[in-house]
N, CA, C and O atoms as a CHARMM CRD file, in Angstrom:
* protein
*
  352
    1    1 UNK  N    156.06500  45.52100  93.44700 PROA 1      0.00000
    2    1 UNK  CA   155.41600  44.77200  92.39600 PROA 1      0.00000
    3    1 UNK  C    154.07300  44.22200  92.88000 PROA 1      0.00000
    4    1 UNK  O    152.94800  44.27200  92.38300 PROA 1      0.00000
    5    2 UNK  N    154.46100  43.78200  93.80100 PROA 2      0.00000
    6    2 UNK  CA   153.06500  43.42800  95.06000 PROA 2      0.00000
    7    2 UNK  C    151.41700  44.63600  94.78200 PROA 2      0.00000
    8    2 UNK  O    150.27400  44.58800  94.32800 PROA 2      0.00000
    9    3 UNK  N    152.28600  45.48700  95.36800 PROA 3      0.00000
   10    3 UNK  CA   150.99900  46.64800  94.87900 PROA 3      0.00000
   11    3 UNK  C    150.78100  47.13100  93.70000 PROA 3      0.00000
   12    3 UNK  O    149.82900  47.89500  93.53700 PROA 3      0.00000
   13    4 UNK  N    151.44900  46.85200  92.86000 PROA 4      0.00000
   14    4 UNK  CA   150.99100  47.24300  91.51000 PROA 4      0.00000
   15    4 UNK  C    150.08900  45.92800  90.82000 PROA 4      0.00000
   16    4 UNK  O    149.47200  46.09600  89.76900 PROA 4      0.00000
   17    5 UNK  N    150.09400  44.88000  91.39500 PROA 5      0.00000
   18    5 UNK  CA   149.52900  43.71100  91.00000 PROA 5      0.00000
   19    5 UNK  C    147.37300  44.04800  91.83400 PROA 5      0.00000
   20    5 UNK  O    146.26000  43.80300  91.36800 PROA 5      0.00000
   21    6 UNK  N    147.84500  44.65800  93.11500 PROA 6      0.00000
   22    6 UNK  CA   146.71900  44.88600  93.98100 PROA 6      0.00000
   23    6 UNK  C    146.02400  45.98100  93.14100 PROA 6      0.00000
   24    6 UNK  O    144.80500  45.85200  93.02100 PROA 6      0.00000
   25    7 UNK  N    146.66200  47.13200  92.48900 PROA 7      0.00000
   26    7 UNK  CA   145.83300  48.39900  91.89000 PROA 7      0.00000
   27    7 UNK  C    145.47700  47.51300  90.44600 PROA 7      0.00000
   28    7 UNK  O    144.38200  47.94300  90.08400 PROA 7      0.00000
   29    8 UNK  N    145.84000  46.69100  89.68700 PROA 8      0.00000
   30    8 UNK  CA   145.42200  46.39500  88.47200 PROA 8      0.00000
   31    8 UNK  C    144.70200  45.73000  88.68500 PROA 8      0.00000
   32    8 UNK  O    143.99500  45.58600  87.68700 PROA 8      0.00000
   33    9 UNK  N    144.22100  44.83400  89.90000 PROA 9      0.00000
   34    9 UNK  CA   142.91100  43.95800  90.12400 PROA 9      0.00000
   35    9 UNK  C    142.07400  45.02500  90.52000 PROA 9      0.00000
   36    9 UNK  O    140.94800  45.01800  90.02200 PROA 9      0.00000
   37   10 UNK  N    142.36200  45.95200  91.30800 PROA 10     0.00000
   38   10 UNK  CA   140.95100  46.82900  91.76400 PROA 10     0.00000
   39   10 UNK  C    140.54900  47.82600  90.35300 PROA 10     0.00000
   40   10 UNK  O    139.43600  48.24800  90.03900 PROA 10     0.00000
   41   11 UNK  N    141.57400  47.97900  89.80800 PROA 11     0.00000
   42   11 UNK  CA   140.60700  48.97500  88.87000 PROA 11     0.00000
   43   11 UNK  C    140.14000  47.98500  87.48400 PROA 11     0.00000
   44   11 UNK  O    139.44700  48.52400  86.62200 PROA 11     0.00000
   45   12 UNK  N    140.52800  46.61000  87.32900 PROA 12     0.00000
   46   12 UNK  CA   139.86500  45.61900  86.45700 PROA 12     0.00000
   47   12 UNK  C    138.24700  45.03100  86.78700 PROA 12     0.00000
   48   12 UNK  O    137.26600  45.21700  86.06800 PROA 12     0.00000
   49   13 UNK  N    138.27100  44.60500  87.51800 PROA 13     0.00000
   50   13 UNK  CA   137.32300  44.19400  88.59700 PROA 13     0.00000
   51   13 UNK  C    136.24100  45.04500  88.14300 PROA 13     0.00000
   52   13 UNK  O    135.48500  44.43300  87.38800 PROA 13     0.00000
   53   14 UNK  N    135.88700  46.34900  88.36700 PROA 14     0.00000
   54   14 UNK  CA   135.11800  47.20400  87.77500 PROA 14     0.00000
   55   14 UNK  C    134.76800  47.31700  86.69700 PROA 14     0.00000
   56   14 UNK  O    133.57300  47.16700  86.44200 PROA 14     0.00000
   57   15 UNK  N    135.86800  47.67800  85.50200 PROA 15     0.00000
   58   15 UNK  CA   135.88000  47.54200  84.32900 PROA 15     0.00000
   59   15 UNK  C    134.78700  46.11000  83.94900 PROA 15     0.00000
   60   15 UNK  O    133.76400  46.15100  83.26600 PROA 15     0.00000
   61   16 UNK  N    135.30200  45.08300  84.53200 PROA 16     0.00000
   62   16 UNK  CA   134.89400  44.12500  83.50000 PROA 16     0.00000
   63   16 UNK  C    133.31300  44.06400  83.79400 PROA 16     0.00000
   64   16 UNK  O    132.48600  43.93000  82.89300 PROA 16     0.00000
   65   17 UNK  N    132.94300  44.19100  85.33900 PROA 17     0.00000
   66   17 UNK  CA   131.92300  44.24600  85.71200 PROA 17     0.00000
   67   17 UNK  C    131.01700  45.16400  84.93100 PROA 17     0.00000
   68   17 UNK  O    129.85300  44.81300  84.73400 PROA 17     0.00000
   69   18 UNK  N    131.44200  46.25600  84.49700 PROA 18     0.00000
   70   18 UNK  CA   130.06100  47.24100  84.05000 PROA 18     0.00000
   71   18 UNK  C    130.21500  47.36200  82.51400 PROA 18     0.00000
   72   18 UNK  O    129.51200  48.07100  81.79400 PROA 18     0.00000
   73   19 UNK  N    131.30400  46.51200  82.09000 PROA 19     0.00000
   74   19 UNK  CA   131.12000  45.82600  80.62700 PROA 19     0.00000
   75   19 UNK  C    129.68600  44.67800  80.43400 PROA 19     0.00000
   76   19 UNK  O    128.66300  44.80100  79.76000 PROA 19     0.00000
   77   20 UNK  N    130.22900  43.39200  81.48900 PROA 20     0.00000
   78   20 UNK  CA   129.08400  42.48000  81.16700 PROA 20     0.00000
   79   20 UNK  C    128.13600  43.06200  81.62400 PROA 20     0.00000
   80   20 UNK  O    127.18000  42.39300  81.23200 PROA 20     0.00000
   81   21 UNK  N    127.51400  44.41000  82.57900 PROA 21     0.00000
   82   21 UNK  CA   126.27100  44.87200  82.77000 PROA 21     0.00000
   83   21 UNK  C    125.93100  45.69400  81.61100 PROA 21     0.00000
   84   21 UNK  O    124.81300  45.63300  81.10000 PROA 21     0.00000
   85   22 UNK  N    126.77700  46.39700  81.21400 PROA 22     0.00000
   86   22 UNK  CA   126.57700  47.65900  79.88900 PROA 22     0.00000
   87   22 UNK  C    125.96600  46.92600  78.43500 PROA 22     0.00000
   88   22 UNK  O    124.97300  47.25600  77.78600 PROA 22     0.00000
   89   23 UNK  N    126.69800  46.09400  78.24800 PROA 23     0.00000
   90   23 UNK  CA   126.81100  45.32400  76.93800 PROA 23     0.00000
   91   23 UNK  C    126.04400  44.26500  76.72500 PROA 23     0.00000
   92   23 UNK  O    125.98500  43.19200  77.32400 PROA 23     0.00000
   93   24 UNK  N    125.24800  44.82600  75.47400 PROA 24     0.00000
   94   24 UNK  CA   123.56000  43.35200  75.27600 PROA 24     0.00000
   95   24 UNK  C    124.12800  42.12200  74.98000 PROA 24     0.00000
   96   24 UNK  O    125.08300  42.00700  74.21200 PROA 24     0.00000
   97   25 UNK  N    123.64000  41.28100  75.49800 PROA 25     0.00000
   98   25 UNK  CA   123.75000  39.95600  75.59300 PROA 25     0.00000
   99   25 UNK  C    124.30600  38.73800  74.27500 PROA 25     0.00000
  100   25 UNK  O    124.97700  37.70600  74.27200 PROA 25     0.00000
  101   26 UNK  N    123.68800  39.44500  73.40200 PROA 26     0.00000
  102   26 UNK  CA   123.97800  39.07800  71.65200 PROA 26     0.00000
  103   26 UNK  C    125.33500  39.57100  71.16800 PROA 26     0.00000
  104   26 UNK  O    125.82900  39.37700  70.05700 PROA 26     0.00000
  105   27 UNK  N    126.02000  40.46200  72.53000 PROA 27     0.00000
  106   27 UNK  CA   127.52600  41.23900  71.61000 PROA 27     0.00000
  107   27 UNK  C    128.38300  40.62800  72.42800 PROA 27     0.00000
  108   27 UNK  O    129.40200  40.15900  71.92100 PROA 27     0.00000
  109   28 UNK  N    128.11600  40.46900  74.17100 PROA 28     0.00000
  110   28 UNK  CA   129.11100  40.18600  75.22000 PROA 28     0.00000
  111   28 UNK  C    130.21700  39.34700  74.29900 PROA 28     0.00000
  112   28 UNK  O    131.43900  39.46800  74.20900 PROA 28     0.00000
  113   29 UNK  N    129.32400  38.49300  73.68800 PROA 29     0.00000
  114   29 UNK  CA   130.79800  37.15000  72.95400 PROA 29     0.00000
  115   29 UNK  C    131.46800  37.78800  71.99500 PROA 29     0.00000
  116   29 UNK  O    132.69100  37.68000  71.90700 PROA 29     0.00000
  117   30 UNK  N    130.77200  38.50300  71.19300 PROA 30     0.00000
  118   30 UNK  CA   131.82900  39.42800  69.78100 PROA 30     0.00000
  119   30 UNK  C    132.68100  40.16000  70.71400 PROA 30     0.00000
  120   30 UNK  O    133.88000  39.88400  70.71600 PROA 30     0.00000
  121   31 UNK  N    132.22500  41.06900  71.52100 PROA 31     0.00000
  122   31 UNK  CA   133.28900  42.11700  71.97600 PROA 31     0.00000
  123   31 UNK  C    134.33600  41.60300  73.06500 PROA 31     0.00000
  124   31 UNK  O    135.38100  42.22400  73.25800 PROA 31     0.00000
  125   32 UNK  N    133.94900  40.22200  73.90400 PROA 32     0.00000
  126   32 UNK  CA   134.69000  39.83600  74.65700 PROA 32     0.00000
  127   32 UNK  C    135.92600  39.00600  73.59200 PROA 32     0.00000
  128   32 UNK  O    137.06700  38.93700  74.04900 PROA 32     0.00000
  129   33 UNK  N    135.67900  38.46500  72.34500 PROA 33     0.00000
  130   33 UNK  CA   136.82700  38.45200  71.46900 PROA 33     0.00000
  131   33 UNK  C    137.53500  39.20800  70.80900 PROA 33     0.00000
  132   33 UNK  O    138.61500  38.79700  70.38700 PROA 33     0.00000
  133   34 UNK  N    137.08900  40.54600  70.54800 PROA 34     0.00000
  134   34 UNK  CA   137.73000  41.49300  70.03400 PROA 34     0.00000
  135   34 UNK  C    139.01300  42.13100  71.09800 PROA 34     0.00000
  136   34 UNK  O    140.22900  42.18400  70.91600 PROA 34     0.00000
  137   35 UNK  N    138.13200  42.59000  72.30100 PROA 35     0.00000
  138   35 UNK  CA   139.17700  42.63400  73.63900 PROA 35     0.00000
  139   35 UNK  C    140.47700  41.81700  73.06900 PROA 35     0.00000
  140   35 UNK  O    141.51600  42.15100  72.49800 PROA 35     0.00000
  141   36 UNK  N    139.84100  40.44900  73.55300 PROA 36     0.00000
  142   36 UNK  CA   141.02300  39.21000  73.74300 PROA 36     0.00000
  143   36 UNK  C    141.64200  39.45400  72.97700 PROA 36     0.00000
  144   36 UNK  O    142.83900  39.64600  73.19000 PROA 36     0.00000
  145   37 UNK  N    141.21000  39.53600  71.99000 PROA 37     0.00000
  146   37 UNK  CA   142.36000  39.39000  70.29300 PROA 37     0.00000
  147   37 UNK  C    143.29000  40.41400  70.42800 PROA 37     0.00000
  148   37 UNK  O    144.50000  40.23300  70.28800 PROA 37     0.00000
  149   38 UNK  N    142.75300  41.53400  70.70600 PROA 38     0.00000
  150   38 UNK  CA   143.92300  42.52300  70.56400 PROA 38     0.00000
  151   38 UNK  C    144.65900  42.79300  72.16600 PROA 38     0.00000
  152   38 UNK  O    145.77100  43.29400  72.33300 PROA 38     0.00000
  153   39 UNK  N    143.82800  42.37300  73.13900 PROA 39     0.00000
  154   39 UNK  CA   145.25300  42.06000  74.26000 PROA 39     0.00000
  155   39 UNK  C    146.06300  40.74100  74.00800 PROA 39     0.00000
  156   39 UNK  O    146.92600  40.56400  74.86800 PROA 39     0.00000
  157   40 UNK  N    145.98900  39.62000  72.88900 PROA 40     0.00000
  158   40 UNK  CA   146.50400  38.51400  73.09900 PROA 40     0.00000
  159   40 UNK  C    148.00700  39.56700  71.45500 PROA 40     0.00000
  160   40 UNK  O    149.22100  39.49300  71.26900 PROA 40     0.00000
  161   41 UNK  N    147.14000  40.14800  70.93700 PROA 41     0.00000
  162   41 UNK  CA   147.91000  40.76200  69.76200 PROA 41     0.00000
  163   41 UNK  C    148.97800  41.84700  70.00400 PROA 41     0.00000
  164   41 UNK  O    149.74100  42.39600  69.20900 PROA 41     0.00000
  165   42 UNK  N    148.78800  42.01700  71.50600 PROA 42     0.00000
  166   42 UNK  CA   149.97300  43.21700  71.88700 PROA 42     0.00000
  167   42 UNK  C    151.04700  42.62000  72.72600 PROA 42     0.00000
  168   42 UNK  O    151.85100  43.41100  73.21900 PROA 42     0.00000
  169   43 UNK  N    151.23200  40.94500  73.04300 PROA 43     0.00000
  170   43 UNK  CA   152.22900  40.80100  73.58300 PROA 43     0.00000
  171   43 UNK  C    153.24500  40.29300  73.12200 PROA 43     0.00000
  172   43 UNK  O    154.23000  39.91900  73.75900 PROA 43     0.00000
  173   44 UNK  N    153.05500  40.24500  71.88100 PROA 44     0.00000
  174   44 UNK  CA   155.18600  40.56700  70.90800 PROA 44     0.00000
  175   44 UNK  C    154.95600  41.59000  70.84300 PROA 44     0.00000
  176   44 UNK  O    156.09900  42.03400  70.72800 PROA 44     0.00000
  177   45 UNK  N    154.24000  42.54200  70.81700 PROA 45     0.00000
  178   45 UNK  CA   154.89000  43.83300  70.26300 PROA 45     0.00000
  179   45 UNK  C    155.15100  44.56400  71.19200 PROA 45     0.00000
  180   45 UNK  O    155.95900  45.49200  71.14500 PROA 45     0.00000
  181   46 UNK  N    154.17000  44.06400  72.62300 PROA 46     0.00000
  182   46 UNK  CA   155.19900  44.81100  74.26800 PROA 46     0.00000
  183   46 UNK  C    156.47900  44.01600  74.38600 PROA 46     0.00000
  184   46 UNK  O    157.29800  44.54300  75.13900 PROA 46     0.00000
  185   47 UNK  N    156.94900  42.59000  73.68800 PROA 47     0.00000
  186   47 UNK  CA   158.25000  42.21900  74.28100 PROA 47     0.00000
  187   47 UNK  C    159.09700  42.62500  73.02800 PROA 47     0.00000
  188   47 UNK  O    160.31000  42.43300  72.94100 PROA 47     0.00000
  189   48 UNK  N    158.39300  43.15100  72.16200 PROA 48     0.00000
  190   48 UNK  CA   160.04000  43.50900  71.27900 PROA 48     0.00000
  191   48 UNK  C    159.79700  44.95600  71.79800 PROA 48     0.00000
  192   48 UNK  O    160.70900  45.26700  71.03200 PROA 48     0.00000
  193   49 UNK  N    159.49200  45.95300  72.27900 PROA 49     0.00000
  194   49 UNK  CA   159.83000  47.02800  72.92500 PROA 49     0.00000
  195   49 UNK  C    160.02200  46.67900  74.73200 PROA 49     0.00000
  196   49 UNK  O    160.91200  47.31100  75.30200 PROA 49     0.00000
  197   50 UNK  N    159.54700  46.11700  75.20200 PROA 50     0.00000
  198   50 UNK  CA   160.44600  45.56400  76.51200 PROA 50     0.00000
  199   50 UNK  C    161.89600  45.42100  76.12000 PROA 50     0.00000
  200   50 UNK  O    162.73900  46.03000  76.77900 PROA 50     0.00000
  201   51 UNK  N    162.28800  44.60200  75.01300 PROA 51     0.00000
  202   51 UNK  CA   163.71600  43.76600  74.67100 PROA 51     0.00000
  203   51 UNK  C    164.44600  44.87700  74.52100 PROA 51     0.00000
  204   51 UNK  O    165.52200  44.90400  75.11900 PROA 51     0.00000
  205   52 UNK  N    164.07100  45.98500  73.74700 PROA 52     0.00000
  206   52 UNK  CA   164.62300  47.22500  73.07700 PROA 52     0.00000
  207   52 UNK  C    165.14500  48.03100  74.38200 PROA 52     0.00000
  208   52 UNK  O    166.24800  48.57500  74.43300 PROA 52     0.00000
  209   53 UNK  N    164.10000  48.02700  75.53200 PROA 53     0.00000
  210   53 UNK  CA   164.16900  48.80200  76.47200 PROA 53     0.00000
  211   53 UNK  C    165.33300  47.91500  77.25300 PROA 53     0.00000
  212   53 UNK  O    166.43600  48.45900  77.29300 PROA 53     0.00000
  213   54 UNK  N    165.23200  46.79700  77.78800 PROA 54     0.00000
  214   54 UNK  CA   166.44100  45.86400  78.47400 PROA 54     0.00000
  215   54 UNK  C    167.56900  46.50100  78.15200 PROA 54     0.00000
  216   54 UNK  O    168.08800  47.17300  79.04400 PROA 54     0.00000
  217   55 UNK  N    168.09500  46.46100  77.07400 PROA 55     0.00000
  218   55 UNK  CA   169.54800  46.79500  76.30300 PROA 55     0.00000
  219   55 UNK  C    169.81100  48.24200  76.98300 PROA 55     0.00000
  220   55 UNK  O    170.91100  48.78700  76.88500 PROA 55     0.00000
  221   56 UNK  N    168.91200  48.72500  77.56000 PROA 56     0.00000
  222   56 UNK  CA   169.52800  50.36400  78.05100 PROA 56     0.00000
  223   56 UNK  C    169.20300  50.66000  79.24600 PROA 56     0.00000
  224   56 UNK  O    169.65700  51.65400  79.81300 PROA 56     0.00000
  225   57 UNK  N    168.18400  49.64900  79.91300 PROA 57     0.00000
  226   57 UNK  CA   168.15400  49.81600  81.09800 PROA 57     0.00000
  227   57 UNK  C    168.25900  48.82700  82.03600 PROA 57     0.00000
  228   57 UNK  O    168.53300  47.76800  81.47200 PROA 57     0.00000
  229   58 UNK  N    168.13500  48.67500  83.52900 PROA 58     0.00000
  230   58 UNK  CA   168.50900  47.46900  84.14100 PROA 58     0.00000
  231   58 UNK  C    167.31300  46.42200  83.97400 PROA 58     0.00000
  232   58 UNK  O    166.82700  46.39400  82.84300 PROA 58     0.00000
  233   59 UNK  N    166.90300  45.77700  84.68200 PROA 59     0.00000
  234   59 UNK  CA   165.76700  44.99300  84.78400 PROA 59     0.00000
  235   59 UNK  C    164.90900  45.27000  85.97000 PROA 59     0.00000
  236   59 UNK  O    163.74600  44.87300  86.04600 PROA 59     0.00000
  237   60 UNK  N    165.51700  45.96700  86.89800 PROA 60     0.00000
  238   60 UNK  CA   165.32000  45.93800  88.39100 PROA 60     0.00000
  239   60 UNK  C    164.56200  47.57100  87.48700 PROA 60     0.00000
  240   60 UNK  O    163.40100  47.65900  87.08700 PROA 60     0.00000
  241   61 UNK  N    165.38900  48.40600  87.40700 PROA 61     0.00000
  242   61 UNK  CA   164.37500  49.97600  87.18000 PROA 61     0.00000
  243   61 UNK  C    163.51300  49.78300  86.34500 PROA 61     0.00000
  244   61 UNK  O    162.60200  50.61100  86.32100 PROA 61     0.00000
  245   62 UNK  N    163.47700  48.80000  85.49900 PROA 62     0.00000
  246   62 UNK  CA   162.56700  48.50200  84.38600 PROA 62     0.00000
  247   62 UNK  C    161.54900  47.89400  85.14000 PROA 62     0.00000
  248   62 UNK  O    160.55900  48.41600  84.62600 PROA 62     0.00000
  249   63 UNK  N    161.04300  46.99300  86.18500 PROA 63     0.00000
  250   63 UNK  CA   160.01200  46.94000  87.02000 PROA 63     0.00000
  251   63 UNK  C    159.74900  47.99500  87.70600 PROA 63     0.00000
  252   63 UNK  O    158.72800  48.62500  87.43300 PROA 63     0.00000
  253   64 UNK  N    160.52000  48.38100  88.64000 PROA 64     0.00000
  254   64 UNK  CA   160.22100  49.90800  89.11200 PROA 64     0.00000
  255   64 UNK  C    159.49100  50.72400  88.45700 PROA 64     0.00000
  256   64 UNK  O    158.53600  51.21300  89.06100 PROA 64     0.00000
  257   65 UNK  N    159.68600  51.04200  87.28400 PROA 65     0.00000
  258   65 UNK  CA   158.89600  51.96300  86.09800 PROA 65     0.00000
  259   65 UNK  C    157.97900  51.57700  86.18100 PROA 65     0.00000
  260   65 UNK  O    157.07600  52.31400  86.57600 PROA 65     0.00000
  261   66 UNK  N    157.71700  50.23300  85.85800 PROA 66     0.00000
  262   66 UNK  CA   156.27900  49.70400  85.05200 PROA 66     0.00000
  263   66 UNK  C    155.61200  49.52700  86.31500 PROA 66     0.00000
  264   66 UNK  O    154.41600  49.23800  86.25700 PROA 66     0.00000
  265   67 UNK  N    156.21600  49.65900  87.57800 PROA 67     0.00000
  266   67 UNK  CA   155.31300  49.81100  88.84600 PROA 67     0.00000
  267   67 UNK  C    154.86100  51.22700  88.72400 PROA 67     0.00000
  268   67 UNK  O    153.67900  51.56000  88.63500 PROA 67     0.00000
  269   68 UNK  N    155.98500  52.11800  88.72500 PROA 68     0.00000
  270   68 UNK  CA   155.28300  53.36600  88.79000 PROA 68     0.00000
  271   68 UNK  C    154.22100  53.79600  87.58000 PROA 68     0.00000
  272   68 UNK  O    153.34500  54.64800  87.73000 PROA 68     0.00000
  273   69 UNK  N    154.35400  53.38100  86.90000 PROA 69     0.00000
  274   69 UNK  CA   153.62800  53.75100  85.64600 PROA 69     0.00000
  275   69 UNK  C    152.10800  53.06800  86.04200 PROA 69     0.00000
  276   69 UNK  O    151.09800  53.76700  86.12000 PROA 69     0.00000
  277   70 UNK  N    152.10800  51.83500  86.24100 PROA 70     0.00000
  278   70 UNK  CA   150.67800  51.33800  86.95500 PROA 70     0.00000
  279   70 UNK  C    149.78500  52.22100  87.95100 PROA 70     0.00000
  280   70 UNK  O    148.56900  52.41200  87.92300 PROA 70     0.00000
  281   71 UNK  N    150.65400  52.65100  88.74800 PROA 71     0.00000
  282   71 UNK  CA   150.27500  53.51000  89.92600 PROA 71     0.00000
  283   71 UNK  C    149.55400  54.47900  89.75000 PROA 71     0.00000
  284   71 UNK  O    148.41900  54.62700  90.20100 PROA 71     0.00000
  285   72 UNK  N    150.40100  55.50900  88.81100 PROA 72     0.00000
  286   72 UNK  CA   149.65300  56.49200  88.39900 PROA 72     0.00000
  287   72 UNK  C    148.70600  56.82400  87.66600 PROA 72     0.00000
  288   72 UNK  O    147.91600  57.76600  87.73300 PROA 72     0.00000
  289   73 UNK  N    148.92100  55.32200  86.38200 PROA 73     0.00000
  290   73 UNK  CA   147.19200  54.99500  85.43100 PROA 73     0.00000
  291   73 UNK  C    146.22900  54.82000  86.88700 PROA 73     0.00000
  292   73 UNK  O    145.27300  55.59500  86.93300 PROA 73     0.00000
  293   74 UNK  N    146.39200  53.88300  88.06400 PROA 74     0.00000
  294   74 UNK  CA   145.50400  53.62600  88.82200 PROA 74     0.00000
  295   74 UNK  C    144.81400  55.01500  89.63400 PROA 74     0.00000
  296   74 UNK  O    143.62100  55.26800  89.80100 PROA 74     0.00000
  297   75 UNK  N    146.00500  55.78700  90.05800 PROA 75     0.00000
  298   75 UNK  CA   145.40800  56.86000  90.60500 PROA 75     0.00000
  299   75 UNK  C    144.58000  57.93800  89.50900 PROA 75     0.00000
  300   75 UNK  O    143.64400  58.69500  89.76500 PROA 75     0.00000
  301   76 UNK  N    145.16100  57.74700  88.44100 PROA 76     0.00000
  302   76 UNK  CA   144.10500  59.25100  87.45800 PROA 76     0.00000
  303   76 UNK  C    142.96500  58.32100  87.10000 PROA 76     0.00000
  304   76 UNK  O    142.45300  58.92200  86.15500 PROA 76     0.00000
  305   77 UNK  N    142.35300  57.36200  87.26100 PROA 77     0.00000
  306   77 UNK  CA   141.19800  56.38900  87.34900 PROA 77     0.00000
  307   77 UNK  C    140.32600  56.94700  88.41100 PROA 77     0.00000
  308   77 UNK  O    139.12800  56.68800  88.29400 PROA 77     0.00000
  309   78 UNK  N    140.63000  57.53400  89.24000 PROA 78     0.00000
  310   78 UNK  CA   140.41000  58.02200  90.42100 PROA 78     0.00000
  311   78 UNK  C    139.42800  59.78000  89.58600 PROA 78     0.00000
  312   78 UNK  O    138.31900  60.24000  89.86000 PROA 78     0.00000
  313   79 UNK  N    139.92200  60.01000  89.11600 PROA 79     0.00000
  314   79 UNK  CA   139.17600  61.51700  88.61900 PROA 79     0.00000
  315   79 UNK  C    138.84200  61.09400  87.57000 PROA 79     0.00000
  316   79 UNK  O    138.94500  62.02000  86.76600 PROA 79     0.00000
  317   80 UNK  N    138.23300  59.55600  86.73700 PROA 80     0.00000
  318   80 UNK  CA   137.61100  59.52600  85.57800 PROA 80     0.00000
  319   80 UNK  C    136.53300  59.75700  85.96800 PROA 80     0.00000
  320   80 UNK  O    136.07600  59.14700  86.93400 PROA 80     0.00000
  321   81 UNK  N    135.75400  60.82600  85.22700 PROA 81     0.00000
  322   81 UNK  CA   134.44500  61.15300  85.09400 PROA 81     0.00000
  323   81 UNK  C    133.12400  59.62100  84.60300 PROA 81     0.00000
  324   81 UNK  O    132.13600  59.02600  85.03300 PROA 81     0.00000
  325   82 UNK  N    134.02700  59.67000  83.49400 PROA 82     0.00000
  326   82 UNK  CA   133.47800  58.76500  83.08500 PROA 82     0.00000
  327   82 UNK  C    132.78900  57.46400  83.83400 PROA 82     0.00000
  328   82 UNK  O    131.67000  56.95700  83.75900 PROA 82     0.00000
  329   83 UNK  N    134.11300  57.12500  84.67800 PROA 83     0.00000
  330   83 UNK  CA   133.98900  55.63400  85.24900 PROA 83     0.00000
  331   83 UNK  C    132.73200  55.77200  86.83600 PROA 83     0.00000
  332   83 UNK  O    132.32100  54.87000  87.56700 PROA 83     0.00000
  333   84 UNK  N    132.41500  57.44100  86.87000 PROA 84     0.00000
  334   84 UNK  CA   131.43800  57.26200  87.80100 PROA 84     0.00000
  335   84 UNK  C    130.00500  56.83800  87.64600 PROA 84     0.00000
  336   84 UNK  O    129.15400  56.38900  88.41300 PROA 84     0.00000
  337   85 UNK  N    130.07700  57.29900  85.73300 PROA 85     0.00000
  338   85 UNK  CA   128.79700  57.32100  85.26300 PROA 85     0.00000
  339   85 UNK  C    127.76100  55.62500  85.72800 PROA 85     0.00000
  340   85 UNK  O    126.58100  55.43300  86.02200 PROA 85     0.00000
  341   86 UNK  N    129.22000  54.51900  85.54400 PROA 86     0.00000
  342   86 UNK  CA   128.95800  53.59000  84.79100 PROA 86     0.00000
  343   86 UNK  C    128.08700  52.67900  86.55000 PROA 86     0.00000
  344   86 UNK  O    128.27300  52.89600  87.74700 PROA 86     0.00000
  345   87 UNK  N    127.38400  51.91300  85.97000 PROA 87     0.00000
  346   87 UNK  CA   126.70600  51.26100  86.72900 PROA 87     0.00000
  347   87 UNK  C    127.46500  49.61100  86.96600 PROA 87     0.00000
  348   87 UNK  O    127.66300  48.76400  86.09500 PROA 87     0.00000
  349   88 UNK  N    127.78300  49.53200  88.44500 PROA 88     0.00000
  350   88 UNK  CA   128.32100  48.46000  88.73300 PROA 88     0.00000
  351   88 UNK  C    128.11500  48.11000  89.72400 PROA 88     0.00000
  352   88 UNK  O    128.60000  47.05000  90.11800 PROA 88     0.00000
């Protein structure tokens, strides 16, 4: 859990960085609420599918997963084209 906490700071860190460089100065506040809103708007609807998922699986493989599942978003971050373009 440890390292899956370490890969979601290193590949955030970036992200946010070549947002506030990318993004004109007059939007940073609109789009930094739009973000928010809809990451603050997806966490009932990740815990009523977390809850759904509990009932069939343990709790212990259910971190395991969502470790492995981190891991591998972190590593195919690794061959985004995209994310080389960006200036940070």
């Amino acid at each position: 859990m440890f390292f899956s906490w370490i890969f979601i700071e290193f590949s955030n860190l970036p992200i946010s960085i070549s947002a506030v460089t990318q993004i004109e100065e007059e939007y940073l506040s609109k789009v930094s609420g739009i973000i928010n809103a809809f990451a603050l708007a997806t966490v009932p609807i990740t815990s009523f599918i977390v809850g759904i998922i509990i009932e069939y699986i343990s709790t212990r493989m259910l971190f395991g997963l969502f470790g492995i599942i981190t891991s591998i978003i972190f590593l195919l971050q690794i061959f985004n084209k995209y994310l080389d373009k960006l200036n940070y």
